[in-house]
C-alpha positions, 0 to 999 in steps of 0.5 A: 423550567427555572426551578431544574436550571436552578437546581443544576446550578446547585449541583454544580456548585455543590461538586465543586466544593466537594473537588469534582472537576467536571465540566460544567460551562455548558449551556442546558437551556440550548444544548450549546458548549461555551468552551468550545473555544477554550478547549481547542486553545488548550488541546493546542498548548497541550501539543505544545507543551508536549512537542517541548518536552519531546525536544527537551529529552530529546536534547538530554539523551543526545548529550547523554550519548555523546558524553557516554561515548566520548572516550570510543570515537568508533562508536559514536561514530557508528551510531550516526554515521550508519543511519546516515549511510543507510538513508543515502542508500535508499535515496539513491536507490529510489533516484536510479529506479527510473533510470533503470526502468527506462532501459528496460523495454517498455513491455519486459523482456521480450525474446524474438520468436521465430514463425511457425512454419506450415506442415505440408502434407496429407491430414497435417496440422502445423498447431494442433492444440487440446482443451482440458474442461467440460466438453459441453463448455464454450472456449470461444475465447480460447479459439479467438487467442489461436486465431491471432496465432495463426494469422501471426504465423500466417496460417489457416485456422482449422487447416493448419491451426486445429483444435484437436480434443474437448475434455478430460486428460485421458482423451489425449493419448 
């Protein structure tokens, strides 16, 4: 086992002359990474680094800007004004939707409906209603929605509230 630590030693030596520039701080014998610590130190100067020079160009290019538009007022005066304006904008906006939401009703716009009256009569149907579907299909749900209408409309269901046919388009007419 020493003699195959031995000669990675050697290896790693020998790509070190030779300008390799890999990592070689790991511990073969363990399996562990003893630059775990230094590798995080560096990801975190590099972000620094990185945050500084973004800073510095972009220092530069507002300068650049300000003294390319230093004789058009009008222009600089845009280019950061505009923006400005926008963002206020879409603030407000963003603040007065509450606003707007709680004058509205709470369940939408809502229009009064007035009761259906009942037919009075000899084989008459206040709310005749037909299904389009397979006539050997259940539609409970659909007779339990007309049920609520009727008692809404203080009816009868199948007296003045009936179901009229079960199929195809046709059977209608």
């Amino acid at each position: 086992m020493s003699d195959i630590r031995d000669q990675s030693i050697q290896e790693n030596t020998a790509s070190k002359e030779n300008g390799d520039i890999s990592d070689t701080s790991s511990d073969f014998s363990s399996g562990s990474d003893s630059s775990s610590e230094a590798s995080t130190n560096s990801n975190f100067d590099s972000e620094k680094q990185a945050c500084q020079k973004f800073l510095k160009h972009l220092i530069l290019l507002m300068q650049k800007i300000l003294m390319m538009f230093g004789r058009n007022k009008k222009g600089i005066i845009v280019q950061i004004f505009c923006p400005i304006i926008f963002c206020t904008i879409i603030y407000l906006f963003s603040n007065l939707q509450p606003l707007l939401e709680s004058q509205m009703k709470q369940f939408g716009w809502t229009h009064e409906l007035t009761p259906v009256k009942k037919c009075f009569g000899s084989n008459c149907v206040s709310i005749g209603y037909s299904i389009i579907g397979d006539p050997q299909d259940s539609y409970q749900w659909i007779d339990i929605i007309m049920k609520n209408v009727a008692e809404d409309n203080q009816l009868k269901f199948n007296e003045d509230v009936k179901k009229q046919t079960v199929g195809s388009s046709q059977k209608f007419f």
